[in-house]
N, C-alpha and C positions, 0 to 999 in steps of 0.2 A: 607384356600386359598393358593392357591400354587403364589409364589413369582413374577412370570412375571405377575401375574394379579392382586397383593398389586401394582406391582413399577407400572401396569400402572394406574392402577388407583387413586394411591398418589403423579404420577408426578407433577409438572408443569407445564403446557402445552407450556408455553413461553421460559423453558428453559430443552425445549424435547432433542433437540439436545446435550445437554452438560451433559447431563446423562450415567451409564455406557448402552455398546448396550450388554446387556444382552443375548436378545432373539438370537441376531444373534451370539454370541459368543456359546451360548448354542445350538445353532443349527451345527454351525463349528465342536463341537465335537460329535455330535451323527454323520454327515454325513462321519469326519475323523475316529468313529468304525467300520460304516459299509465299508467303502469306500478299509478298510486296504487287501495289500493282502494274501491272502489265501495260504502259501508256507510254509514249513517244514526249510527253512533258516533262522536259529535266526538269523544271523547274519543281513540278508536282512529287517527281522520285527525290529530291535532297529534300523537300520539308515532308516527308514522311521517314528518310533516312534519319534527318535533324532529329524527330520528336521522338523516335524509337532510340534512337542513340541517347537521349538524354534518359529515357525510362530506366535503358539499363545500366549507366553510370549512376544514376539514382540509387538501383539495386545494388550496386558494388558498393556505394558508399553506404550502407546502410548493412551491410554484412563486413565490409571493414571495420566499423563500429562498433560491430558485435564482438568479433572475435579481438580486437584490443580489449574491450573490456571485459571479457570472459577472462584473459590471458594475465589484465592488471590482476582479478581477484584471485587467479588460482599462483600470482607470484606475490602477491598478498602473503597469502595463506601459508606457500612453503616457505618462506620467510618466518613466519611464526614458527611453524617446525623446526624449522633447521633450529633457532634459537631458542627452541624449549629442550630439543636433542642434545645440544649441543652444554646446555646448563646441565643436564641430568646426566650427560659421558662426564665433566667434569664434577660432580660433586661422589658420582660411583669411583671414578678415579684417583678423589681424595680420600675415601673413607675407604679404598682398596689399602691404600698408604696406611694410615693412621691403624687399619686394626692387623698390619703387618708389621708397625713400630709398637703396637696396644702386647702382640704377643711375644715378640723378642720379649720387652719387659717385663709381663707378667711370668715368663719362663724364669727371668733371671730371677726377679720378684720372688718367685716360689721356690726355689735353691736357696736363697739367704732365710726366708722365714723358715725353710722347714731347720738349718742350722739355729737361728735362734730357739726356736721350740725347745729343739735336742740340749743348748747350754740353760735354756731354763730349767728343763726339768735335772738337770747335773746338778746345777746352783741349789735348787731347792732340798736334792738329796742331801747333799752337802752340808746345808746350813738344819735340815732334822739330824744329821748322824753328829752335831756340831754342838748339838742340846747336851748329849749326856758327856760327862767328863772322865776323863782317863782315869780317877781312881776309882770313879761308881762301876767303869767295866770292868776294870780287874779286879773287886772286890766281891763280886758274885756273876762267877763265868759259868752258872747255867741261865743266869737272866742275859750276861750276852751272846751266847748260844741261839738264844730264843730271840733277843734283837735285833743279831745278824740276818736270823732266816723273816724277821721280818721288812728288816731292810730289803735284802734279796724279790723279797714277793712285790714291795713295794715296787720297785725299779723296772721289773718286770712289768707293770702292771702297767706305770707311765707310760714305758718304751712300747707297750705293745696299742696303746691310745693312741700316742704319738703317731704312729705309724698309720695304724686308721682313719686320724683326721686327715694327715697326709694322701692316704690313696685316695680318701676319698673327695679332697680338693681336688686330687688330680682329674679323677673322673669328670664331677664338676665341668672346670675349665676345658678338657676335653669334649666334654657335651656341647659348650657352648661354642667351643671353634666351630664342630660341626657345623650347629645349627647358621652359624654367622658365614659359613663356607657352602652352605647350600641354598641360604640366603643370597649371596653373593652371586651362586651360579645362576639362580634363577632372574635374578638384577640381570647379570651379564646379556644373560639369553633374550631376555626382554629389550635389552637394549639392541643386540645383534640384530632382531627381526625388525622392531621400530627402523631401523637403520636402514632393513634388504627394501623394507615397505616405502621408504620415505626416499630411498633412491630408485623404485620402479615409476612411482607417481611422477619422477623430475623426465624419467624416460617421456612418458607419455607425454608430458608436457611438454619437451624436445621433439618429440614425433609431431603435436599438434601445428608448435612452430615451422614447421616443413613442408608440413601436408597441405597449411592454407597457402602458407610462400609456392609451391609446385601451382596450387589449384587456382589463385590469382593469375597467377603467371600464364597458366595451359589456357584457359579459358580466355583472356584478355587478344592473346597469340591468336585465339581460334575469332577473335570478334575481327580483330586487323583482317585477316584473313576474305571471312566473308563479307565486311565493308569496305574493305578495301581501301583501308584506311591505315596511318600509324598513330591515331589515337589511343588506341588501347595500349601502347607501349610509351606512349607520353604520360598517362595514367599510374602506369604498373611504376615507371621511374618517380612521378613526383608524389605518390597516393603511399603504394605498396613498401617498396624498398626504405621510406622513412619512417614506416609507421610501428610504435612498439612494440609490437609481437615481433619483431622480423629485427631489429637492430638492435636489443636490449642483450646482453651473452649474461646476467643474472645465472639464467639456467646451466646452462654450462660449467660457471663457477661454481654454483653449489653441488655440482657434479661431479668435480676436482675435488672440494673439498670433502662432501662425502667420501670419498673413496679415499682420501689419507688419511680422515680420522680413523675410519673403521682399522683399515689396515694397523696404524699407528698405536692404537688403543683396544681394540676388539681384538686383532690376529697377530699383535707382539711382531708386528714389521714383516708378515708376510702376504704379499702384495697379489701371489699367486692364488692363495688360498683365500682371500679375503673377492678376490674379482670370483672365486668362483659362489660364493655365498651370494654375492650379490647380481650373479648373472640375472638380465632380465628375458624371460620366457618368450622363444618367438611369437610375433600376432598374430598366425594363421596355425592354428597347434597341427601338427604335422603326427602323421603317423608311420612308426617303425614294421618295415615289410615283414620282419620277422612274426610281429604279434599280426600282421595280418593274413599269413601263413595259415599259422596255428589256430585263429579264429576262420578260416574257412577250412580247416582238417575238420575242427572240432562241428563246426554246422554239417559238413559231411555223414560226419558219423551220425546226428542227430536225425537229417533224414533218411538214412539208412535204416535206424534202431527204432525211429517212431513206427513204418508200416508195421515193424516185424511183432512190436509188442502190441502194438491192437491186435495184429491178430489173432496171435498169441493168446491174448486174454479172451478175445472173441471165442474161438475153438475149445477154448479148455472149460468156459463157458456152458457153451448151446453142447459139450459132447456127455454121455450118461456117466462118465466117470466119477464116481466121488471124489473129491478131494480130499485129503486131511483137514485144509485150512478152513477158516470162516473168509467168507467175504468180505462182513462187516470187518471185522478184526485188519483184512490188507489194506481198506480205503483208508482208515485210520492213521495207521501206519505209514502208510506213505505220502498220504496227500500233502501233511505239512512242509514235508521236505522239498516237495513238486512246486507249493508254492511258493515258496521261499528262493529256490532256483529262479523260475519266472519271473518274482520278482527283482532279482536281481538282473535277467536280459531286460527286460522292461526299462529299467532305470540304464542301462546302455541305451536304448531306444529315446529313454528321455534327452538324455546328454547330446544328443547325436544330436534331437530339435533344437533342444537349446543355443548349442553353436553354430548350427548354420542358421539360426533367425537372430542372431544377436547378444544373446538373454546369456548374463555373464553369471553365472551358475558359478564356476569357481568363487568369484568376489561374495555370491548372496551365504555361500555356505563359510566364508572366509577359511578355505583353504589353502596352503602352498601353490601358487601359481608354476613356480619351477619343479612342482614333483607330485603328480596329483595322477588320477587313473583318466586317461580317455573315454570315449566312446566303445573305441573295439576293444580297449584293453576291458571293461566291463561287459562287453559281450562275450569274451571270450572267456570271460570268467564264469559268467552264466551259461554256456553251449557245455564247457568243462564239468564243471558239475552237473550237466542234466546228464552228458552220458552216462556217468557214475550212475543216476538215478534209473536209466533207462536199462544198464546191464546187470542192476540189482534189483529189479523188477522181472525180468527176463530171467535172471537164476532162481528168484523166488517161486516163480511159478514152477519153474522142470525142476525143481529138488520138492516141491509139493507131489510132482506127480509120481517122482521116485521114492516118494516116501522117506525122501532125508531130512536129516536138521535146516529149515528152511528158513526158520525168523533167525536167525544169524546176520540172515541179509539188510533186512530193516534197521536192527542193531547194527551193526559197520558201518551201514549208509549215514544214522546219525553221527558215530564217533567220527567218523572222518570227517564231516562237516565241521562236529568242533574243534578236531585236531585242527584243522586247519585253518579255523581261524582262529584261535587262543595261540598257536605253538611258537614259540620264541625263537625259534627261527629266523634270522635278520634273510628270508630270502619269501618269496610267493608275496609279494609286495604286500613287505613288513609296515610300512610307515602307513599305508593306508591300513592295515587291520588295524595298528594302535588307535589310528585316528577312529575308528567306527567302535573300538574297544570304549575308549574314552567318553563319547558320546554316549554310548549305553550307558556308563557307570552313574553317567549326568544326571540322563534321564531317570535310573530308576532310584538315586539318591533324590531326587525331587522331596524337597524343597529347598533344599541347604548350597545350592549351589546359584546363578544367576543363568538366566534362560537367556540361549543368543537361539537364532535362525535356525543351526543346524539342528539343536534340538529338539524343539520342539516342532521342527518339519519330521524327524525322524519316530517322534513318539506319535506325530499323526500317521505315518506308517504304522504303525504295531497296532490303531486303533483299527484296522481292516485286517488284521489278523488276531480278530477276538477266539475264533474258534481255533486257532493253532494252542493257545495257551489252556484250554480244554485236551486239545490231544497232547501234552505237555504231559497229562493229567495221568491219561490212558497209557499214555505212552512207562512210561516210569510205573505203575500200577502192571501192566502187563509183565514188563520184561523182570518183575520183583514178586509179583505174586503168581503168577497165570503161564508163563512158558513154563515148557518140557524142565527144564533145566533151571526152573526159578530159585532164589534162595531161600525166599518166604513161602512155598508154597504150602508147605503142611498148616502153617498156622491158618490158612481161613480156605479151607474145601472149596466153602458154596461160593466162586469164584467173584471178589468183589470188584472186577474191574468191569464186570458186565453182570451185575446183581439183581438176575430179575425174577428170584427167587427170594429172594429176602428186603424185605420190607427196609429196615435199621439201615442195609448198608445201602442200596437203593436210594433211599434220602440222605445218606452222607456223602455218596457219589455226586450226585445233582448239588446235592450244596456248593461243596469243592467247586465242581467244572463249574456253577454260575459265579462264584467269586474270581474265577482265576480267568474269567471273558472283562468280568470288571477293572479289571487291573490296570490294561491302557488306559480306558477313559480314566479312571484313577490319579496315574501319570500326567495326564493330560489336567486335570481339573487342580493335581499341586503347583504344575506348571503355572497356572495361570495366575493361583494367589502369590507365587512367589513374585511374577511378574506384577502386580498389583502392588504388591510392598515394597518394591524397586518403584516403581513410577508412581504409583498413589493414585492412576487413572483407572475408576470404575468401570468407566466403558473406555477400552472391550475387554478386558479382563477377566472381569466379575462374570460380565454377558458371558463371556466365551466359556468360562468355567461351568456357569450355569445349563451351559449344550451340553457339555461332558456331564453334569451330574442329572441329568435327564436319562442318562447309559442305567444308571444305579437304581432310580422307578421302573425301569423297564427289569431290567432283572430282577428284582422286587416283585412286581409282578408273576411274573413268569415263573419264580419260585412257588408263589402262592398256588399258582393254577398246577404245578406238578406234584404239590404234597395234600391238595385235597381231589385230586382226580379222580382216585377211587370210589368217591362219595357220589359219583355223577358217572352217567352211562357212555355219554361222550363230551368232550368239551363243549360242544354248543350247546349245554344245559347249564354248565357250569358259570356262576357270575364272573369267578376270577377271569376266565378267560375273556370276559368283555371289559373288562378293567384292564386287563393287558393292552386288549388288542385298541383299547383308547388311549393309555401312555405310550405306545409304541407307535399309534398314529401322527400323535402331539411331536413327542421326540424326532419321531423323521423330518417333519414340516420345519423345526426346527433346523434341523443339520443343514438341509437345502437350503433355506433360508439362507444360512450363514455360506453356505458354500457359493451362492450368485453373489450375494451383496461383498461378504467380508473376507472370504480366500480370493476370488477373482475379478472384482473389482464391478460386476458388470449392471445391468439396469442403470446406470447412471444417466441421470435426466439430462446432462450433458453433453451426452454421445453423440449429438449433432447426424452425421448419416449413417451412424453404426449404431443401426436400431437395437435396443434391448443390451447394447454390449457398454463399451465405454468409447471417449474421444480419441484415446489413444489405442491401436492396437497392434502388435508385433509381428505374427507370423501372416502370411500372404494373404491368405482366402478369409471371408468373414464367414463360410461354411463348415471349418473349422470350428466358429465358435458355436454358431447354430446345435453342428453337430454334438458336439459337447454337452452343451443347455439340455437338450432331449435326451442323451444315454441316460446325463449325471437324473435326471428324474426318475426315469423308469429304472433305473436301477436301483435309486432309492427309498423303493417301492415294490422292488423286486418280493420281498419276504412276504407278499400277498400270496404269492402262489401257494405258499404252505396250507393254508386254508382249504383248501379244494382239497387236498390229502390227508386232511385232519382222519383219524382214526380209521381210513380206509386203506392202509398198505400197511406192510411188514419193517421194521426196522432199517432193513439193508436196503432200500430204497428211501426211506426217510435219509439216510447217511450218506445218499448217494446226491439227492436234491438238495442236500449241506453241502457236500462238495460243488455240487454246480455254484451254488449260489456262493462258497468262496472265491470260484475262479471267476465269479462276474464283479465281485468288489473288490479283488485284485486289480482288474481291469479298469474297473472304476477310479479306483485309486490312478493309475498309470495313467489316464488323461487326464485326472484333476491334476497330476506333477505338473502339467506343461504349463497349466493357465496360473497356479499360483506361484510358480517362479516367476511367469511375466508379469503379475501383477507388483513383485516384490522389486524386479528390475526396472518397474515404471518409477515406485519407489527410491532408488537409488538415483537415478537419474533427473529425478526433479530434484535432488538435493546433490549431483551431478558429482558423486560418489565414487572414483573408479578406483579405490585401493582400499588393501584394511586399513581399522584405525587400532593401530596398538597406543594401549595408553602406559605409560612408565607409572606415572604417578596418579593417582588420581583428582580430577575434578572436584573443589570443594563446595560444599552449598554454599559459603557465603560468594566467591566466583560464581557461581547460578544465578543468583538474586543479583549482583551485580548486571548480570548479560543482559537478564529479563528484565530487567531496570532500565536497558538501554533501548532493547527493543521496541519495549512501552510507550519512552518518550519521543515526543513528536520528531522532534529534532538529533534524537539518540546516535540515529545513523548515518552517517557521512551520504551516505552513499543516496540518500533518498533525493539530495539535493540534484546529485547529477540524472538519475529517476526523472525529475520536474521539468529538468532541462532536453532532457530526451524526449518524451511527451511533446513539449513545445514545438520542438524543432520538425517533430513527426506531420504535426499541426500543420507547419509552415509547409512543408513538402508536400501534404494533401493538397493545400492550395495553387502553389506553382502547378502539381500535377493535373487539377481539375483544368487548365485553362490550353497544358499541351494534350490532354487527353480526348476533352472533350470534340476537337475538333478533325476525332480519327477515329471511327468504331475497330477497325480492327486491332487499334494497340491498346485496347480495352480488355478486348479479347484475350490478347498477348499475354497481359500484365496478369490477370488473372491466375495465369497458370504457376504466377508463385505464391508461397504457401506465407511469408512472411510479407510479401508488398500485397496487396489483395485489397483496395478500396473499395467500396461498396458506391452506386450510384447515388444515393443518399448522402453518402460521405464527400462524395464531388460537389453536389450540389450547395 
């Protein structure tokens, strides 16, 4: 493997920019070979060799300068770590102690008190039965008859208190070990990952150190080479090999020492079990033959079972047979499940872009980097589940035409969906269903909980499946009141899952399904006050909220125009329906809106030659984005078409043009994944991000106001000073440069071609 294609693909993706620019230094000297001119004047070929040699020792020094100080702030920073880690394993380590010495003692503690109790209440009996005297009892022995048995009650009466208070100290103290023992685990656990995170970060850092050391190195080889010179190895010794990235072993030590604490304190001295916790995840994620087997069985069968069910449906279709079934009643039925499948090959399809363009998807959703699903392994999850859809789609129709129990199949095809992902099974990649279990819980506990990335990227999922939560509706309605075999069917005849006889239920139908399409945007608008009350920043929270509850006029609307329909011959007499169709104009303009500027970054007046897009962009083609810009509108926009069909078709075509237009904002959805993950990975990278951040303890406001205190003042930051001094010197370099440049167009031309030296003629001048 040739070296520009190790660095790119053992980069970092977060901190792309602070890497040496290899390719473009390597390309400046093949274009400065060919470039050179062709003339019998030695003299003429070493002062252009001269002035092209110093352009690019210029460039080297100015990318050695980078990644020293890239390398000082991020051994800065894990210097911080290690010593904020490194307090919080010691103080978990002390108070591990203390509440293991807290309950030997209270154990003991509670054995002596429960003994003194028992001699108090003896003493007590004691000193009452000590009241009356030996001749008052022997002189009327039915009053101590009657004393005795109330002695007796009494005794009783203590001892069985005694005993209560007792158990129930014990409960108690028992409650609270728990509680301090599950405390403890969840301390532990936080620690464990802080630890696996803040030893993958030191990796990369160790990698970074390599990658410029290799890349100084190859490149410098390669100038000797074509100058024909051992400058560049005069360079690499007095420049590269002393300079701080390359001689400092920090990283290393704190790499030793990570890996003994953890062991020593996290995994009780075992060394094997502790290296495997903290293994770090190859940089090129590699895929196992096995899952890519079974993802090309499973796409087999797919195109096998796709021709066979069009036709299928086609035939039984266009032939005069009656069926049992309704049509409306199978699209129903099954569509949900169809798109939920898709959506999940889709999101295979996204992961796939994301890794081969850079866009570190694990880091944005902060998942386990050492156990997390692939690409194919999500494809494969989605081919798997479609055949299921496609062989119960397939049996539904030939047990319709044989006249058997057919909606069985609809039913299974649900349950085993959620069998399969609720079942507690530690096997069908258990840690990822908890992980998307979890998430869900987040989401639909909205607002009690704090909104990160993956949530509310996955609740803007659910917002493109408004009408699943309608056939949510139907679906439970049918299989409860309206199949063959329903349990509730006696109780309502005039069939309410499809009420179009009856008025009452009609309007109670419509209510329900329009509440229950509300629900995401719902999720989505708690989401954002929650965010709001976490940050206290209006915008975009408030804003953003305010797009979601723009979902809520529109179905507001839309209810309106349904329960006074009657009153009007068709909707285009009816007002409501023009009040709709203007909050549902408003509301789209809206979403879009928000989907160019605020999910993916784009119009930025900044975008320099990436017209309409932004300065920075990720994947290859800028026709990508283009493309993009025009589906996400027209699709947008798509719910026009309904209009043209207003009251002029039958139901089952109405349901059929809701299905289309699902699987176009399914779609929809599935390319806005790719731009607003890159938009978020742009995000990370300018704050050059490349690990979680687990926090132990948390950040206090008065530490806040401290930082932003620092930030504020002029002089706050160290670091601005060396800022001023960098600038200067950049200054000084313009001018040396303008005076070797000026007198040679084509190492004008040359220079040009990198992205971080690039003077402007202006700037020479």
């Amino acid at each position: 493997m040739k070296f520009a294609e190790r660095l790119a693909a053992h980069i970092t993706p977060e901190w792309n920019s602070q890497y040496i620019k290899y390719d473009e230094m390597k390309e400046f000297l093949y274009q400065y070979e060919q470039n050179a001119p062709v003339q019998d004047d030695e003299h003429l070929l070493q002062r252009y060799f001269a002035r092209a040699d110093e352009i690019f020792f210029q460039f080297c020094d100015k990318e050695l300068i980078k990644i020293n100080t890239f390398f000082a702030e991020k051994l800065a920073e894990a210097q911080r770590k290690f010593e904020n880690l490194k307090s919080e394993l010691k103080d978990n380590y002390h108070l591990m102690n203390r509440k293991k010495d807290r309950s030997m003692f209270k154990s003991s503690k509670l054995k002596v008190d429960q003994d003194d109790d028992e001699d108090e209440a003896r003493t007590k009996l004691l000193e009452e039965s000590d009241l009356k005297s030996p001749r008052t009892l022997g002189s009327n022995s039915s009053v101590s008859v009657r004393n005795r048995g109330q002695k007796s009650s009494v005794i009783s009466n203590v001892l069985s208190n005694t005993g209560a208070q007792t158990i129930k100290q014990r409960l108690i103290e028992k409650n609270r070990e728990r509680q301090q023992k599950n405390k403890q685990f969840r301390k532990e656990n936080d620690l464990k990952l802080a630890f696996s995170e803040f030893y993958l970060s030191l990796i990369l850092l160790q990698n970074y150190q390599t990658l410029n050391f290799t890349g100084f190195r190859k490149i410098l080889k390669k100038h000797d080479k074509i100058f024909k010179t051992d400058r560049g190895a005069e360079w690499h010794k007095t420049y590269v090999e002393t300079a701080p990235f390359y001689t400092t072993k920090k990283v290393d030590i704190f790499i030793n020492d990570v890996v003994n604490l953890f062991t020593q304190y996290l995994e009780n001295g075992d060394r094997e079990r502790a290296m495997k916790r903290l293994r770090v995840p190859p940089f090129e994620e590699k895929q196992s033959p096995w899952t890519t087997f079974r993802l090309g069985l499973s796409m087999g069968m797919i195109f096998v079972l796709l021709p066979v069910t069009i036709l299928l449906l086609i035939f039984t279709y266009a032939s005069n047979n009656e069926l049992s079934f309704n049509w409306k009643i199978a699209i129903k039925l099954y569509r949900s499940p169809f798109f939920i499948i898709m959506h999940i090959f889709f999101i295979g399809i996204n992961s796939y872009g994301w890794s081969r363009s850079g866009v570190n998807h694990v880091l944005i959703f902060e998942i386990d980097p050492r156990n997390h699903l692939t690409y194919q392994q999500l494809l494969e999850l989605g081919s798997f589940l479609g055949t299921f859809w496609f062989l119960s789609v397939i049996m539904f129709v030939i047990s319709a035409y044989y006249n058997l129990d057919y909606y069985i199949f609809p039913l299974s095809l649900v349950v085993f969906l959620l069998v399969f992902l609720i079942n507690p099974i530690p096997q069908f990649q258990f840690s990822s269903r908890n992980w998307i279990l979890g998430i869900l819980w987040k989401i639909f506990s909205a607002p009690f909980y704090p909104v990160a990335f993956a949530h509310f990227w996955l609740a803007d999922q659910l917002t493109s499946f408004e009408f699943l939560f309608a056939d949510i509706q139907f679906f439970s309605c049918w299989f409860l009141f309206q199949a063959q075999w329903a349990p509730l069917k006696k109780l309502f005849p005039d069939s309410p899952c499809i009420p179009a006889n009856n008025r009452n239920l009609s309007c109670t139908f419509n209510v329900i399904s329009l509440l229950l399409m509300c629900l995401p945007s719902w999720l989505r608008f708690m989401q954002c006050l929650r965010r709001f009350k976490d940050t206290s920043h209006a915008f975009p929270h408030l804003v953003n909220a305010l797009k979601y509850a723009t979902t809520f006029f529109d179905v507001g609307a839309l209810s309106l125009k349904y329960h006074f329909s009657e009153m009007y011959e068709s909707d285009w007499e009816s007002p409501f329906f023009y009040i709709w169709l203007i909050v549902k104009f408003i509301a789209t303009c809206y979403k879009l809106v928000w989907d160019f500027k605020m999910d993916w970054g784009f119009f930025d007046k900044n975008a320099g030659e990436n017209k309409f897009l932004r300065e920075v962009i990720v994947y290859s083609s800028k026709n990508y984005y283009y493309f993009a810009i025009v589906q996400n509108f027209l699709l947008r926009f798509l719910w026009l078409v309904r209009l043209y069909d207003i009251g002029l078709k039958g139901e089952t075509y109405k349901d059929l043009v809701t299905t289309l237009l699902g699987f176009f904002e399914v779609f929809r959805r599935f390319v806005w994944n790719f731009f607003r993950l890159e938009n978020e990975h742009l995000n990370n990278c300018g704050q050059f991000r490349a690990v979680r951040d687990i926090s132990i303890s948390p950040i206090q406001m008065t530490d806040l106001s401290v930082i932003e205190k620092m930030m504020d003042d002029e002089d706050g930051l160290v670091n601005r000073n060396h800022t001023l001094n960098t600038l200067n010197k950049q200054n000084n370099n313009l001018t040396i440069t303008k005076r070797i440049m000026s007198r040679h167009g084509n190492l004008m031309n040359l220079s040009r071609r990198f992205n971080t030296f690039n003077p402007s003629e202006s700037e020479l001048e």
